[in-house]
mmCIF file of the N, C-alpha and C atoms, coordinates in Angstrom:
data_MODEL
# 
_entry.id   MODEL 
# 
loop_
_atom_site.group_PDB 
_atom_site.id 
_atom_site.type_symbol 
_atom_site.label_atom_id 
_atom_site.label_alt_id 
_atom_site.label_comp_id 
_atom_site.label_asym_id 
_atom_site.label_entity_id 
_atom_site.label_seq_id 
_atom_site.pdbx_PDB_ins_code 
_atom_site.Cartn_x 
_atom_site.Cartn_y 
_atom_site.Cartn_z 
_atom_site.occupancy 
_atom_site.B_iso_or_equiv 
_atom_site.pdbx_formal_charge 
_atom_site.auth_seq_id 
_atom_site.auth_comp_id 
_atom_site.auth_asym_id 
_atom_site.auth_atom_id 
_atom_site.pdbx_PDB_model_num 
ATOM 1   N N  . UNK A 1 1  ? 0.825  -1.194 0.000   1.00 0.00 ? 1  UNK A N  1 
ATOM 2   C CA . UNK A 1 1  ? 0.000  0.000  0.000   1.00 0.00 ? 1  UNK A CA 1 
ATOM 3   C C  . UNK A 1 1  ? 0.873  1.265  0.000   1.00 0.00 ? 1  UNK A C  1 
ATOM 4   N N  . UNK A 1 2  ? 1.973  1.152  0.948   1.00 0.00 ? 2  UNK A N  1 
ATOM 5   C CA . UNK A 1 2  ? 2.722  2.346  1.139   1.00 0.00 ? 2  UNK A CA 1 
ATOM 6   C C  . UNK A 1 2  ? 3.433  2.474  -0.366  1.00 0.00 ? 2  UNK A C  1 
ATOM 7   N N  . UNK A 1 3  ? 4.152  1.355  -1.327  1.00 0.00 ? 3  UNK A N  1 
ATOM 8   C CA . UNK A 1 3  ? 4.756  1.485  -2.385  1.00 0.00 ? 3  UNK A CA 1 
ATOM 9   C C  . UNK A 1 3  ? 3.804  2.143  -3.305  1.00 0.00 ? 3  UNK A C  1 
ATOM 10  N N  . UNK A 1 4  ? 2.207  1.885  -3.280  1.00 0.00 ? 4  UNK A N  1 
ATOM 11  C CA . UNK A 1 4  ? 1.428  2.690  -4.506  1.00 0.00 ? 4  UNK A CA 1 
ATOM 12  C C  . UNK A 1 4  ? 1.207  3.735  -3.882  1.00 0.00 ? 4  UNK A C  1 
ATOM 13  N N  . UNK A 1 5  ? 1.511  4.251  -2.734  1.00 0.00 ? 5  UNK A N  1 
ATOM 14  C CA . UNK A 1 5  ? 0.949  5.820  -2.567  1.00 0.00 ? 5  UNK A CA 1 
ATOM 15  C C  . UNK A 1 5  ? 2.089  6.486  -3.002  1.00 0.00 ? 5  UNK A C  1 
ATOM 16  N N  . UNK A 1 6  ? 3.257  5.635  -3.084  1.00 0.00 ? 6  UNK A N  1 
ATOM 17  C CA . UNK A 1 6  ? 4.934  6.339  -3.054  1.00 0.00 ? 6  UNK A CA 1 
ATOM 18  C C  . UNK A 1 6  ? 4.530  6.922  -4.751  1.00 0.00 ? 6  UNK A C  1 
ATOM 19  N N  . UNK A 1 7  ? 4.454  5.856  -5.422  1.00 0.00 ? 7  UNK A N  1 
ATOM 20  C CA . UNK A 1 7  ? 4.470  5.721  -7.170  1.00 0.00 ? 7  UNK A CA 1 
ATOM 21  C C  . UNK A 1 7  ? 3.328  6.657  -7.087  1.00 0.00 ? 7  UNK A C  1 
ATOM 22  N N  . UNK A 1 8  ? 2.298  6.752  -6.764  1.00 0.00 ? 8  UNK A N  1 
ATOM 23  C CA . UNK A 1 8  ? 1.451  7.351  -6.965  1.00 0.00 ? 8  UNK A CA 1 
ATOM 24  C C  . UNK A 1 8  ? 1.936  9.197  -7.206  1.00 0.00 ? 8  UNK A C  1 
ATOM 25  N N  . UNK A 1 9  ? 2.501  9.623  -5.959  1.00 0.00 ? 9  UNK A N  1 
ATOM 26  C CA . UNK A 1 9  ? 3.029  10.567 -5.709  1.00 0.00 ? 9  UNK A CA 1 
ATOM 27  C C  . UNK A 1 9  ? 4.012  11.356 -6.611  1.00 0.00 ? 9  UNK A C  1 
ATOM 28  N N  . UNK A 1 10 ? 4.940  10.160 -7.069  1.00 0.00 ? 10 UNK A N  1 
ATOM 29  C CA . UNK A 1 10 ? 6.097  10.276 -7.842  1.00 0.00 ? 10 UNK A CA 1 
ATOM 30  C C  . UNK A 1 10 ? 5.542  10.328 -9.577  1.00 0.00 ? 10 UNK A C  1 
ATOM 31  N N  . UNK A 1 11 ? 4.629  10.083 -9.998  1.00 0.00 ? 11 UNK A N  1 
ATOM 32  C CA . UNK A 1 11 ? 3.656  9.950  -10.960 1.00 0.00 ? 11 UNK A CA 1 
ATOM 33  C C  . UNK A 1 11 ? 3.394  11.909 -11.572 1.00 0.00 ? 11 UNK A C  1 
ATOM 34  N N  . UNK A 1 12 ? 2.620  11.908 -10.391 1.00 0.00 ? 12 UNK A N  1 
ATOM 35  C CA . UNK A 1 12 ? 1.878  12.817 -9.690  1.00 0.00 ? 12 UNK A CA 1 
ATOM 36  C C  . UNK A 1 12 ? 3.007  14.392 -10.124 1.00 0.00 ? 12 UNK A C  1 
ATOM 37  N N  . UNK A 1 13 ? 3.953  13.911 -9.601  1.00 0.00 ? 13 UNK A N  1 
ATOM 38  C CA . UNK A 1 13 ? 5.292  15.024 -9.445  1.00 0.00 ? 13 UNK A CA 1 
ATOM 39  C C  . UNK A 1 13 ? 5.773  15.289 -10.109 1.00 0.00 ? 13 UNK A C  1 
ATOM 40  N N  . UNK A 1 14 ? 6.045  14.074 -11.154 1.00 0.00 ? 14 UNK A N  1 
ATOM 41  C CA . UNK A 1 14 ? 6.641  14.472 -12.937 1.00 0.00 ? 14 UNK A CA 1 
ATOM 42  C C  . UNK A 1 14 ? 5.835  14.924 -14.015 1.00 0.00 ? 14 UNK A C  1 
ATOM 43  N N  . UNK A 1 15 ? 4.483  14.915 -13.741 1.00 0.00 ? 15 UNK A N  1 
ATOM 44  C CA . UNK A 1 15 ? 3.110  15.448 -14.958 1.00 0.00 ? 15 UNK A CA 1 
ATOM 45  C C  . UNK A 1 15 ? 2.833  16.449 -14.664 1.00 0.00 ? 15 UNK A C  1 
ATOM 46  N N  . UNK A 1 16 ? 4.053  17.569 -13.919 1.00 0.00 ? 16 UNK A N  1 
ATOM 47  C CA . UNK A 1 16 ? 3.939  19.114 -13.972 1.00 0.00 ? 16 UNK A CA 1 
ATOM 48  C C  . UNK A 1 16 ? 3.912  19.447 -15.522 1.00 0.00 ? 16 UNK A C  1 
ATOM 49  N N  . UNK A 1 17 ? 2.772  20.198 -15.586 1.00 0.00 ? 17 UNK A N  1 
ATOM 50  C CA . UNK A 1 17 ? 2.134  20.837 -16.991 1.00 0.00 ? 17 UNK A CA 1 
ATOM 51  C C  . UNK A 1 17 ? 3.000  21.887 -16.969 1.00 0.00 ? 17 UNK A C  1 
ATOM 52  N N  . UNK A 1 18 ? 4.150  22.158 -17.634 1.00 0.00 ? 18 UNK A N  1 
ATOM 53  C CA . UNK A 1 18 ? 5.086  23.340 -17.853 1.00 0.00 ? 18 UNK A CA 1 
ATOM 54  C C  . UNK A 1 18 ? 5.418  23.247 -18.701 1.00 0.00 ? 18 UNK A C  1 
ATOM 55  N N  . UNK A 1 19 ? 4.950  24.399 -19.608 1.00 0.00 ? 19 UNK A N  1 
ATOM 56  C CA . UNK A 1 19 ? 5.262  24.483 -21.306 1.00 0.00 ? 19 UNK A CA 1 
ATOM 57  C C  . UNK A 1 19 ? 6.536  25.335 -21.239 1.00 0.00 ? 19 UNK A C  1 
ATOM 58  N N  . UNK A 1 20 ? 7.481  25.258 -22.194 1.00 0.00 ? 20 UNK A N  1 
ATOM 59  C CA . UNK A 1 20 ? 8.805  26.038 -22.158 1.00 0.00 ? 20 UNK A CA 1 
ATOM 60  C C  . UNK A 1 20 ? 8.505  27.536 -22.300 1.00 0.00 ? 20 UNK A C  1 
ATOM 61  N N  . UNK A 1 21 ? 7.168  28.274 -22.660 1.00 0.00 ? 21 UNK A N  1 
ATOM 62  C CA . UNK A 1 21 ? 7.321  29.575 -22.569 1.00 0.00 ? 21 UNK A CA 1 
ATOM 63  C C  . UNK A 1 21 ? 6.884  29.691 -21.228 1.00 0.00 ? 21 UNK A C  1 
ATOM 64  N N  . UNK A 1 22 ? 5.830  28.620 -20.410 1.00 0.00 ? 22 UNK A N  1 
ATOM 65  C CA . UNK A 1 22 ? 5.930  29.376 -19.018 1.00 0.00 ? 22 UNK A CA 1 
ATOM 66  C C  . UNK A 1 22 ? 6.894  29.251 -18.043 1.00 0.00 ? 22 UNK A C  1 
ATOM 67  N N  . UNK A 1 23 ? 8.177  28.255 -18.190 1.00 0.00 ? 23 UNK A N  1 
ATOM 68  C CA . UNK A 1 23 ? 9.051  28.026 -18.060 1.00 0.00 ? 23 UNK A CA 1 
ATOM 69  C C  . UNK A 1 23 ? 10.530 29.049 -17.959 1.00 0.00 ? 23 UNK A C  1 
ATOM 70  N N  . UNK A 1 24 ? 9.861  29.767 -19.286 1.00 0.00 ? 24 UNK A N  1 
ATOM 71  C CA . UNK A 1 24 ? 10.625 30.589 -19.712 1.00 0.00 ? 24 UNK A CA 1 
ATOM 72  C C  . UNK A 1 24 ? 10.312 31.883 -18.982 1.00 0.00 ? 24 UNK A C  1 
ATOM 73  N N  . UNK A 1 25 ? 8.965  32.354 -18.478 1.00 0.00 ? 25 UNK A N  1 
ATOM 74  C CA . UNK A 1 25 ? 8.419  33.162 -18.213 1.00 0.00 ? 25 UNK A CA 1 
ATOM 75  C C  . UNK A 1 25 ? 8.821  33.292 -16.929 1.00 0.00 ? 25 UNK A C  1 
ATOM 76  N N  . UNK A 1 26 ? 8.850  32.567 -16.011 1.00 0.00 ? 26 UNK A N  1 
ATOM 77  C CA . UNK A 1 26 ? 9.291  32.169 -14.458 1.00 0.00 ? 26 UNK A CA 1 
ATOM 78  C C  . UNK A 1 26 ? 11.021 32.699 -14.368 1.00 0.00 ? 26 UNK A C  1 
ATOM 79  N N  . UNK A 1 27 ? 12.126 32.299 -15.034 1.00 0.00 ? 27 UNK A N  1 
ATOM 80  C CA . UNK A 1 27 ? 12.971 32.378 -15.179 1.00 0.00 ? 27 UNK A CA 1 
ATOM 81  C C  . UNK A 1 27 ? 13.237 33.844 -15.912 1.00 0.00 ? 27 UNK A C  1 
ATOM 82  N N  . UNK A 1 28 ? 12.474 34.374 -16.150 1.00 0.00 ? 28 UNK A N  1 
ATOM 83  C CA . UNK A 1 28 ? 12.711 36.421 -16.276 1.00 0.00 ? 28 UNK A CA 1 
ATOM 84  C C  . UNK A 1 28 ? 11.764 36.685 -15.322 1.00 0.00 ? 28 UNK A C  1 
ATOM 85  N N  . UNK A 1 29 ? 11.176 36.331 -14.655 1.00 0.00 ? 29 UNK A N  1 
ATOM 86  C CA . UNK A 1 29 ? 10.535 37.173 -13.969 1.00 0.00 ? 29 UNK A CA 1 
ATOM 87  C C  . UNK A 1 29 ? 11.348 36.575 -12.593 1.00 0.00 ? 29 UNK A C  1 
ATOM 88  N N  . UNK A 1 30 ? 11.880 35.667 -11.966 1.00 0.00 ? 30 UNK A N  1 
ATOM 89  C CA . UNK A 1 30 ? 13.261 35.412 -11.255 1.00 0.00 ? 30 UNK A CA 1 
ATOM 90  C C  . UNK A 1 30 ? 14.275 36.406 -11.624 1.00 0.00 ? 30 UNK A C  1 
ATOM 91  N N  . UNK A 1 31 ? 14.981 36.223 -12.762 1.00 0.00 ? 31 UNK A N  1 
ATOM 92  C CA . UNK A 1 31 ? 15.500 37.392 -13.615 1.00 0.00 ? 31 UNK A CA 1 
ATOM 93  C C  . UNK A 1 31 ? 15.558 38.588 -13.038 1.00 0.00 ? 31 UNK A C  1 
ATOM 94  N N  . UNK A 1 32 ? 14.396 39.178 -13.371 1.00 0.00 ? 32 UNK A N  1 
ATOM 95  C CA . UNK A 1 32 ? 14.116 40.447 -13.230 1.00 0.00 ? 32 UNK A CA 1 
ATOM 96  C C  . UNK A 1 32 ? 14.047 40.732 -11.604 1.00 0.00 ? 32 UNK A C  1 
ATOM 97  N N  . UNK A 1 33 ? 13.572 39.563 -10.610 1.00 0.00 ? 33 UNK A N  1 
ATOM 98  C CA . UNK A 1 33 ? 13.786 40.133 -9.114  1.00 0.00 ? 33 UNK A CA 1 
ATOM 99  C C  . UNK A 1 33 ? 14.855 39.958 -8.679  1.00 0.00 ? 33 UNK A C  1 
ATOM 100 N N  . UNK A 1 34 ? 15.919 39.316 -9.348  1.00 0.00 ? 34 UNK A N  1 
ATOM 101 C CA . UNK A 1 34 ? 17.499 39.179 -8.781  1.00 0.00 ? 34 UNK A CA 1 
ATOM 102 C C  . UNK A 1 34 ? 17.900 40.595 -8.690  1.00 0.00 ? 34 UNK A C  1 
ATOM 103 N N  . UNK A 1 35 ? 17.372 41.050 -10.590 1.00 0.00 ? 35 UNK A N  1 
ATOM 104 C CA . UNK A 1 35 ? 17.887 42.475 -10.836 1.00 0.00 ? 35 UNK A CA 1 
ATOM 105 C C  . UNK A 1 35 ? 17.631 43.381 -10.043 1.00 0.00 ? 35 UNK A C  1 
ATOM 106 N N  . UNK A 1 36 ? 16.622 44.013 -9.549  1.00 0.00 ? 36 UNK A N  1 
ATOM 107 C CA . UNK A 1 36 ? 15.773 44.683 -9.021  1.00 0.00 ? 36 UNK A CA 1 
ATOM 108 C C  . UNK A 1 36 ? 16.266 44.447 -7.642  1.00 0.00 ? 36 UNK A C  1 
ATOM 109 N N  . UNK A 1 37 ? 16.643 43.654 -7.008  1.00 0.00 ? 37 UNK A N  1 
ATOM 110 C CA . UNK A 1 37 ? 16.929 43.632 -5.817  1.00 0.00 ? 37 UNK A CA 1 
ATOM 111 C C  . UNK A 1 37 ? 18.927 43.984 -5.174  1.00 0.00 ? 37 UNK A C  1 
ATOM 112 N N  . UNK A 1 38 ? 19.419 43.260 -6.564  1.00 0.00 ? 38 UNK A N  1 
ATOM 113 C CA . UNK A 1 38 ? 20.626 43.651 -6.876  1.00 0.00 ? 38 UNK A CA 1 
ATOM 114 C C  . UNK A 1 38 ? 20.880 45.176 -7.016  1.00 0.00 ? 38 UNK A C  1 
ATOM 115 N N  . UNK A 1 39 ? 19.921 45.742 -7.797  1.00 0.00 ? 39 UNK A N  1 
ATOM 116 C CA . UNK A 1 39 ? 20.177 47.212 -7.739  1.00 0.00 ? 39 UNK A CA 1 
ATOM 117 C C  . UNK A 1 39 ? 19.509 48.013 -6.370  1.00 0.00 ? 39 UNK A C  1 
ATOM 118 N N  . UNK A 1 40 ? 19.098 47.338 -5.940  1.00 0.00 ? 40 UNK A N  1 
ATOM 119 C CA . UNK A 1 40 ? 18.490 48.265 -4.849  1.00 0.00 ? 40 UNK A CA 1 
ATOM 120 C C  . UNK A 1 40 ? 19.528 48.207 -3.829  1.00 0.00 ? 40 UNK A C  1 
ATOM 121 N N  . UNK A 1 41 ? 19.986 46.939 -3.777  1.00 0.00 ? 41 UNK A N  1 
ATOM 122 C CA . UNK A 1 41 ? 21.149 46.587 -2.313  1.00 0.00 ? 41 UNK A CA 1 
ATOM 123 C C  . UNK A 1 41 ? 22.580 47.749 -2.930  1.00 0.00 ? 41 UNK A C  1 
ATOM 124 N N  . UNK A 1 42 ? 22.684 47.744 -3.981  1.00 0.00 ? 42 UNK A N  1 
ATOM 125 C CA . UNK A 1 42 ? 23.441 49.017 -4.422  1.00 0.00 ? 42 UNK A CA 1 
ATOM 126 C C  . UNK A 1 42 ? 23.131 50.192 -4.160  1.00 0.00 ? 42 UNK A C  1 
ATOM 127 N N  . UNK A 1 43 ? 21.555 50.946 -4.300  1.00 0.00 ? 43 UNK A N  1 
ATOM 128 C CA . UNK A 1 43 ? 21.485 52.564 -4.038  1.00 0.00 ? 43 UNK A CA 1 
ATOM 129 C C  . UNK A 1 43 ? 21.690 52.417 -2.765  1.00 0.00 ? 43 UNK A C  1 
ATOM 130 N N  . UNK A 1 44 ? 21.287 51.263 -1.660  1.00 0.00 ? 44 UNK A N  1 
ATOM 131 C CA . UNK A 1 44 ? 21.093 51.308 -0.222  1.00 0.00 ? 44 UNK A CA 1 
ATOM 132 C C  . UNK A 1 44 ? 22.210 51.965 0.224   1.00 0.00 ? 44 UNK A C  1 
ATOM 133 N N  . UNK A 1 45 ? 23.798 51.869 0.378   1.00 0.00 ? 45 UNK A N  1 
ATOM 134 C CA . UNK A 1 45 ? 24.751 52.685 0.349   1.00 0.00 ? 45 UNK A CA 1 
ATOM 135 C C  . UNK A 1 45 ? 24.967 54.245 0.061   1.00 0.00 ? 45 UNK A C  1 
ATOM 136 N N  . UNK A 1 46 ? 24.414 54.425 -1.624  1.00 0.00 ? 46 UNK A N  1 
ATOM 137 C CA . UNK A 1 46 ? 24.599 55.640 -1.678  1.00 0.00 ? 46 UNK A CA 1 
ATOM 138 C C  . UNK A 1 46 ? 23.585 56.497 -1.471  1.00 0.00 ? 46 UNK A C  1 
ATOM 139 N N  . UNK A 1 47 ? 22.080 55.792 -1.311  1.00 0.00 ? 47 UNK A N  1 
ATOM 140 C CA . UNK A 1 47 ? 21.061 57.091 -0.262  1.00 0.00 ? 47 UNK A CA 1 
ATOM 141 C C  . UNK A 1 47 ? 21.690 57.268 0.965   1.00 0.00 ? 47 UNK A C  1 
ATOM 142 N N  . UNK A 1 48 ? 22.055 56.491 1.908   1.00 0.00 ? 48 UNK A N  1 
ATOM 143 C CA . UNK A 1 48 ? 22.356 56.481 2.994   1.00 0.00 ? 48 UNK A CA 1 
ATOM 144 C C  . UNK A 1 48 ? 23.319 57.859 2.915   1.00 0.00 ? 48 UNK A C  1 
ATOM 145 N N  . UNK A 1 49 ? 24.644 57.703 2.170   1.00 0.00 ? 49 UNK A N  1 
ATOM 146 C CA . UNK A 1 49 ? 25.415 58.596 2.062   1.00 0.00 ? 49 UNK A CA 1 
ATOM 147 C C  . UNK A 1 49 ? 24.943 59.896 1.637   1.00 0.00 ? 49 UNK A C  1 
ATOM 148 N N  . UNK A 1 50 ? 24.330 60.109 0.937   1.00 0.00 ? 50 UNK A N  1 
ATOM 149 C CA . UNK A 1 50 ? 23.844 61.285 0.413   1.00 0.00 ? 50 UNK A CA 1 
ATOM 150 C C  . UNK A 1 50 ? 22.832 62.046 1.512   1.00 0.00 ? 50 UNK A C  1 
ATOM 151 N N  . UNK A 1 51 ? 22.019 61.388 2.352   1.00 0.00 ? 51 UNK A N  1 
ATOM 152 C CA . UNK A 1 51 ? 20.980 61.601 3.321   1.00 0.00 ? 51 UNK A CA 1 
ATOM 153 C C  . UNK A 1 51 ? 22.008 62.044 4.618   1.00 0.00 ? 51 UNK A C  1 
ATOM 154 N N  . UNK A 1 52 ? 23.036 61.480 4.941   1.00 0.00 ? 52 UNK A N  1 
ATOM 155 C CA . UNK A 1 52 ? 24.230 61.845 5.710   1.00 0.00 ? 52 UNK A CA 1 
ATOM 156 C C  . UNK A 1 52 ? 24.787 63.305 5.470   1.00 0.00 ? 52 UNK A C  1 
ATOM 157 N N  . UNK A 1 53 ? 25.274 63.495 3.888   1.00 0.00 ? 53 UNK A N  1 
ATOM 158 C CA . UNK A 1 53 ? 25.937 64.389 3.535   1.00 0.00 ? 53 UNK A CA 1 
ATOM 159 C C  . UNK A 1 53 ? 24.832 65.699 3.945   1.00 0.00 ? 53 UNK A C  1 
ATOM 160 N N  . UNK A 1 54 ? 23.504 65.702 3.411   1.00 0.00 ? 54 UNK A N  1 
ATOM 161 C CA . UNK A 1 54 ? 22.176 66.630 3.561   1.00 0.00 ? 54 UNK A CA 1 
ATOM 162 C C  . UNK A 1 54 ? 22.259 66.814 4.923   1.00 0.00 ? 54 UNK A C  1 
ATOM 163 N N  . UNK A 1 55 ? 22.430 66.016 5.992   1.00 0.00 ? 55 UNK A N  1 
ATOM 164 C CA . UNK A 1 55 ? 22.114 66.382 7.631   1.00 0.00 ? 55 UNK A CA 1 
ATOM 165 C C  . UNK A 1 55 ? 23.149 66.958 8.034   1.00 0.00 ? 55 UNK A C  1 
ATOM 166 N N  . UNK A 1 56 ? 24.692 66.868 7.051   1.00 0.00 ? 56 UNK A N  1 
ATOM 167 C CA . UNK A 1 56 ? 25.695 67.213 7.276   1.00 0.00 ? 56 UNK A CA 1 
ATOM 168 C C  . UNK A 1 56 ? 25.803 69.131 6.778   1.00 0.00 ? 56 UNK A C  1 
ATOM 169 N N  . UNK A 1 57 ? 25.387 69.204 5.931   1.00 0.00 ? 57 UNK A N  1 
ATOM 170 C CA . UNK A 1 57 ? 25.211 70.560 5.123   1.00 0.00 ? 57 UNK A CA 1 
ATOM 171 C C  . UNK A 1 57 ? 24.108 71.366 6.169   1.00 0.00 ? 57 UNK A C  1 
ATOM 172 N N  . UNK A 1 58 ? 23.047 70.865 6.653   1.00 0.00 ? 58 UNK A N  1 
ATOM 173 C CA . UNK A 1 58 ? 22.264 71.169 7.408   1.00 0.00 ? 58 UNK A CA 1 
ATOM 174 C C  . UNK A 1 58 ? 22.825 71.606 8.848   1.00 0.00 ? 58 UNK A C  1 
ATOM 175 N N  . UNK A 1 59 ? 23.246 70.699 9.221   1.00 0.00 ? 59 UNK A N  1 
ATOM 176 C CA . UNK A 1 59 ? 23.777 71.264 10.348  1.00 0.00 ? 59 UNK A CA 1 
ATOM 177 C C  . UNK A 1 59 ? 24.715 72.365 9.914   1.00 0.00 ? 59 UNK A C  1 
ATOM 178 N N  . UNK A 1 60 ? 25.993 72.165 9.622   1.00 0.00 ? 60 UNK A N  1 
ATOM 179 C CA . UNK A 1 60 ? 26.600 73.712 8.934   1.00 0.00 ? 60 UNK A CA 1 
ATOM 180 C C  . UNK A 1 60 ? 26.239 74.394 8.977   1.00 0.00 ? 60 UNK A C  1 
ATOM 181 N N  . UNK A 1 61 ? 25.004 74.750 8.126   1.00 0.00 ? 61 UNK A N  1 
ATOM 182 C CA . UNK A 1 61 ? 24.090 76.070 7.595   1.00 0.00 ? 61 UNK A CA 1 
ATOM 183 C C  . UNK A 1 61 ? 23.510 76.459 8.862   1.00 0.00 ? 61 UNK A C  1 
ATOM 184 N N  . UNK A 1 62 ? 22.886 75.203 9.874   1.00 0.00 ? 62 UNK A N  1 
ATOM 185 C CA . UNK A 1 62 ? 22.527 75.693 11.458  1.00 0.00 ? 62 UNK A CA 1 
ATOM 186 C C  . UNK A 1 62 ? 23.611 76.536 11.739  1.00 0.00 ? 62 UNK A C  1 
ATOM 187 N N  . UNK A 1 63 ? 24.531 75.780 12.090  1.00 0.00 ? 63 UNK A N  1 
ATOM 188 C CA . UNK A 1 63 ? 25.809 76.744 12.455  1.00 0.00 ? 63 UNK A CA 1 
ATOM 189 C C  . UNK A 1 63 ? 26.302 78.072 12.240  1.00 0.00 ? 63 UNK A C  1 
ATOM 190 N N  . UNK A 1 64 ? 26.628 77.820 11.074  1.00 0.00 ? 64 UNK A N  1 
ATOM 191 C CA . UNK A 1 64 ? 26.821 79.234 10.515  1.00 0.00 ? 64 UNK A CA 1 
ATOM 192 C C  . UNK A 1 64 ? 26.138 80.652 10.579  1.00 0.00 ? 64 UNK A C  1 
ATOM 193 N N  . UNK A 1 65 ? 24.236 80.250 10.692  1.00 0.00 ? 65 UNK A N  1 
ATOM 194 C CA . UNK A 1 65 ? 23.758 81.388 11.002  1.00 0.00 ? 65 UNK A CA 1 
ATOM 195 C C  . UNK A 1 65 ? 23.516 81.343 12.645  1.00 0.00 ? 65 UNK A C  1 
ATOM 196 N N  . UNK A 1 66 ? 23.711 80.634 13.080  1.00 0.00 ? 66 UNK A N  1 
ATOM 197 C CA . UNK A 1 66 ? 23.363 80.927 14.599  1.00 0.00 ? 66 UNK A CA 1 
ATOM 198 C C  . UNK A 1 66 ? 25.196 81.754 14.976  1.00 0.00 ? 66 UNK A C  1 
ATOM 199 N N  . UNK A 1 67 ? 26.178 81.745 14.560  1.00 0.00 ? 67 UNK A N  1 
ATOM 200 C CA . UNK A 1 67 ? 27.230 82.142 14.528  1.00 0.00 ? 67 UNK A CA 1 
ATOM 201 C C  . UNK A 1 67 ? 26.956 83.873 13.364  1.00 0.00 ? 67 UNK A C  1 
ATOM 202 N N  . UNK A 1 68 ? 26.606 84.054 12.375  1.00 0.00 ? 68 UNK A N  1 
ATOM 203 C CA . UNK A 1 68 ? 25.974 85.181 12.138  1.00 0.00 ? 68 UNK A CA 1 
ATOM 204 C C  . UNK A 1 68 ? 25.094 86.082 13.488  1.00 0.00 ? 68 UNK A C  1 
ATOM 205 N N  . UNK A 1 69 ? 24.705 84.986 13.522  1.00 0.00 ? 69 UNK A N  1 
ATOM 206 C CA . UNK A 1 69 ? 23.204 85.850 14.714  1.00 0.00 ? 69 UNK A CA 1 
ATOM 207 C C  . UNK A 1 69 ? 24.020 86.417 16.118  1.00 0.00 ? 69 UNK A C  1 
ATOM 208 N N  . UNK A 1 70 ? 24.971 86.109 16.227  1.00 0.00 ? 70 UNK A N  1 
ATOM 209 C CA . UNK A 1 70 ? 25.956 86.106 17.493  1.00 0.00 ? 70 UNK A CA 1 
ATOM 210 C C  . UNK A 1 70 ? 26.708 87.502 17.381  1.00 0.00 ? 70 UNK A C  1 
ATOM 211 N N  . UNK A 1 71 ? 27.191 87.595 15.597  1.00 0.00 ? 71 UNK A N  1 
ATOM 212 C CA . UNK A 1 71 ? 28.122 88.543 15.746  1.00 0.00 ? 71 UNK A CA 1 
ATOM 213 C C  . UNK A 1 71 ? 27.425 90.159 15.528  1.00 0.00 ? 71 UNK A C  1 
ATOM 214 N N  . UNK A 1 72 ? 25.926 89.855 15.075  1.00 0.00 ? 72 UNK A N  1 
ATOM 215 C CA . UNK A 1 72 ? 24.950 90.949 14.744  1.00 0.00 ? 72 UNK A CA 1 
ATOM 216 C C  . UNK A 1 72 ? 24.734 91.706 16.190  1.00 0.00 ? 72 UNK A C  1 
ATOM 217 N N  . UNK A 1 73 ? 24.887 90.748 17.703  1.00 0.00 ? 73 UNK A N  1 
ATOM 218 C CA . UNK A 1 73 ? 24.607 91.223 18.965  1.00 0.00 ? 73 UNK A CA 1 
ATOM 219 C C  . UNK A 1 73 ? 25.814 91.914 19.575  1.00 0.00 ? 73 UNK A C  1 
# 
């Protein structure tokens, strides 16, 4: 009994209906989320940096006029 549920199963597992264009279709659209994720793990670095540099300029510009405002008194 256990050997025909095995075959049964194994039957079952190889009569995946997959035509080579949907085949094909799966494998770019994999494709395309490698890409997409590949490029994103790339900007992740340089927003970071750039969002750094902005809080960096920001503060400065704090600086600078609260140092203006100082020498006006």
């Amino acid at each position: 009994m256990l050997t025909f549920i095995f075959l049964a199963l194994t039957v079952a597992g190889c009569s995946d209906d997959k035509t080579p264009q949907k085949q094909a279709g799966a494998v770019k659209n994999s494709t395309e989320r490698a890409k997409e994720a590949i490029e994103e793990y790339g900007k992740r670095p340089i927003d970071k940096a750039k969002k750094t540099q902005s809080l960096g300029e920001d503060r400065t510009r704090g600086i600078d006029e609260a140092m203006g405002n100082m020498d006006k008194r």
